[in-house]
C-alpha positions in Angstrom: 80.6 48.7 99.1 84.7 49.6 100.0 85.3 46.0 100.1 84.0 45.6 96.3 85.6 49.0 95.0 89.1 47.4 97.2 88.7 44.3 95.1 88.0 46.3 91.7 91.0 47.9 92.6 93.0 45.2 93.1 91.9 43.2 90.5 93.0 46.5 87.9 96.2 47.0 89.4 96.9 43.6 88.7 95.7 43.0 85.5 98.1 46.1 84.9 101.2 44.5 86.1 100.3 41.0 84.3 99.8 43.1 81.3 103.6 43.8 79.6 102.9 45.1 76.5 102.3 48.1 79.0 106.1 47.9 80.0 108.7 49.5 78.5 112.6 49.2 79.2 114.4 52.2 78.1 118.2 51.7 78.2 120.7 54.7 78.4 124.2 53.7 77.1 127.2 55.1 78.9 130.1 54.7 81.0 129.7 54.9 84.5 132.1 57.7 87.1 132.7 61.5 86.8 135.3 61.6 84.5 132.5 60.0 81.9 129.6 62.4 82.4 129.6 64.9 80.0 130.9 62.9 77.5 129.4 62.2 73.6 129.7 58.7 74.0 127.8 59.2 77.1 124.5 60.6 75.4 122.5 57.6 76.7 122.9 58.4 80.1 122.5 62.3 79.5 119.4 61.8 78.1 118.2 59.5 80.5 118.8 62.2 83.6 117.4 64.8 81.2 114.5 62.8 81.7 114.4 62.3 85.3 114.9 65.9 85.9 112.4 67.2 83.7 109.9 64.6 85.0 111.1 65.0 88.7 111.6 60.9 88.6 114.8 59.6 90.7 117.2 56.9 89.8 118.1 54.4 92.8 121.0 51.8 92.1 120.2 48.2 91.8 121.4 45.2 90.3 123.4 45.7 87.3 122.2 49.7 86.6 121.0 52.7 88.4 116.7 52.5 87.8 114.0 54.7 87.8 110.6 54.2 87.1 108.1 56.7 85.1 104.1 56.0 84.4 102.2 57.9 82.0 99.0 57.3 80.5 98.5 53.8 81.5 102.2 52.6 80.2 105.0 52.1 82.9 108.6 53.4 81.6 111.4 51.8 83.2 114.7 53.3 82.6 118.3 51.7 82.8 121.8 53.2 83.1 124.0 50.1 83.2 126.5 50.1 85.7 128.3 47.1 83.3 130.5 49.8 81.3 129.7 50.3 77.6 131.0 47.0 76.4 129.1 45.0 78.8 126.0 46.8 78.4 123.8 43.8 77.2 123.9 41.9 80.6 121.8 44.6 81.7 119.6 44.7 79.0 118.9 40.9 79.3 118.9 41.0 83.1 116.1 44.0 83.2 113.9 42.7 80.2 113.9 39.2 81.9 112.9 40.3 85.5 110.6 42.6 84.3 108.9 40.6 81.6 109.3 43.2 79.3 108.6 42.1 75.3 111.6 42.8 73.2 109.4 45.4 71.1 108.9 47.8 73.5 112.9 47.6 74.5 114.6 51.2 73.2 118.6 51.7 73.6 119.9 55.2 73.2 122.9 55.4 72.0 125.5 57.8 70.5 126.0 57.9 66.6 129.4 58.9 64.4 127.4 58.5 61.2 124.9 61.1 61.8 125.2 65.2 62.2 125.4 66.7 65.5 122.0 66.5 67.1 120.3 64.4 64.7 118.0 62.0 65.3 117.5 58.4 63.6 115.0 55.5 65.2 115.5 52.5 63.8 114.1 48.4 64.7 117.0 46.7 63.7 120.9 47.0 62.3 124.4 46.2 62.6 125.9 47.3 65.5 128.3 49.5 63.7 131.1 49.4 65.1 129.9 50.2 68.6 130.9 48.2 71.4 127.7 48.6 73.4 125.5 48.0 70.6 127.6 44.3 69.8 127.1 43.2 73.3 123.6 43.6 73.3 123.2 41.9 70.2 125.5 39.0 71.2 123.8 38.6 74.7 120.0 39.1 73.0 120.6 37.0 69.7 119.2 39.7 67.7 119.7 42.2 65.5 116.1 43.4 65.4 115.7 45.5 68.3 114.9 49.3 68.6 117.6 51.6 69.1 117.4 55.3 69.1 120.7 56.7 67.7 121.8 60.4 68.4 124.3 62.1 66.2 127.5 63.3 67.6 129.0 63.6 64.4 132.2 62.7 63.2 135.0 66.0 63.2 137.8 64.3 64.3 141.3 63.6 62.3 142.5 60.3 61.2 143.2 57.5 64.3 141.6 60.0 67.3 138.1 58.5 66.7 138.3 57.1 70.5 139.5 60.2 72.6 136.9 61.8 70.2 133.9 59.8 71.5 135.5 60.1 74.6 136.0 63.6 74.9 133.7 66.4 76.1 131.4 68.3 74.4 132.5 72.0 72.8 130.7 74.9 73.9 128.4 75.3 70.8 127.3 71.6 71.7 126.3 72.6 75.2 124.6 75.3 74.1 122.4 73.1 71.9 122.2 70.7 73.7 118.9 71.0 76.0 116.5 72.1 72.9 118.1 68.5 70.8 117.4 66.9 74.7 113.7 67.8 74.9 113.1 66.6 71.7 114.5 63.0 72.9 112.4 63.0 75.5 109.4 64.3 73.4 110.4 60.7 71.3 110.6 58.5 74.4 107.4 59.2 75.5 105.8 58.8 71.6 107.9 55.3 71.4 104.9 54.5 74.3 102.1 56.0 73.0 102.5 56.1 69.9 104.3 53.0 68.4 107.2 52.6 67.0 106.7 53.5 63.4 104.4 56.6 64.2 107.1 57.5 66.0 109.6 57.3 63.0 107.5 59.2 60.8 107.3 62.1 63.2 111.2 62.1 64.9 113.4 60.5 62.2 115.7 63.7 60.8 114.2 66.3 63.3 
């Protein structure tokens, strides 16, 4: 009798690691070192150990990113901060989907976002890259624009030619302070990106 429930077992657990539609990679853009942390273009990665914290889930370094793994509801969430820098970010991407088998519909980059309000959210499957350095490497190392990326506005109050030490700078006090309720709701959409789908997901997070 425990030799066939060992064998049941078995045979589930690997049916649910051949099984990668129940994968997901979900990649956290951002610089890597101190002086990086708790800046806007650094959203990716704040959202990411948002995550982690609120889920008590760990990141350990490994090739190309620090990792940590998350499992809800029969999906497995895999989570990526690339150690690459921004502009190098899709190595990772490619390196992480590749080993892990994961389909390129259930990858989702976070990234940061000069075209939208403060705090606003915007899923989309596909688009330019906009200008962002990240978001051009991962479609030059992927061959593809049609990829899901969840954008978060940091909007765009700077003056004319200081758009780089903007993205680069910290964020003001009133931004901290709204900060955590803007980061629960990300992580509210990460976990509906799994369950849900994609365009449920849309219908219910886009402009929140």
């Amino acid at each position: 009798m425990w030799q066939f429930l060992l064998n049941l077992f078995k045979k589930k657990k690997q049916t649910e690691e051949q099984d990668p539609m129940k994968k997901y990679l979900i990649v956290g853009l951002g610089n890597i070192g101190e002086k990086y942390q708790n800046t806007r273009h650094n959203i990716g990665f704040k959202v990411l150990d948002f995550f982690a914290k609120t889920e008590e889930i760990t990141f350990e370094t490994q090739k190309l990113g620090d990792i940590a793994t998350y499992k809800l509801k029969g999906r497995t969430f895999i989570f990526l901060k690339p150690s690459t820098y921004m502009n190098l970010s899709g190595k990772a991407v490619l390196y992480w989907l590749t080993k892990e088998k994961i389909p390129l519909e259930n990858l989702l980059v976070i990234t940061d976002d000069l075209n939208l309000p403060f705090g606003s959210i915007r899923l989309k499957t596909k688009g330019s890259d906009g200008g962002h350095n990240g978001l051009k490497d991962i479609q030059d190392k992927l061959n593809t624009t049609k990829y899901n990326r969840f954008r978060f506005g940091i909007s765009d109050t700077f003056s004319k030619g200081r758009q780089i030490d903007y993205v680069l700078g910290e964020w003001t006090d009133d931004e901290n302070e709204k900060l955590p309720e803007r980061l629960n709701k990300s992580l509210e959409l990460i976990k509906s990106f799994a369950l849900a789908g994609i365009n449920n997901t849309m219908n219910t997070f886009n402009g929140k």
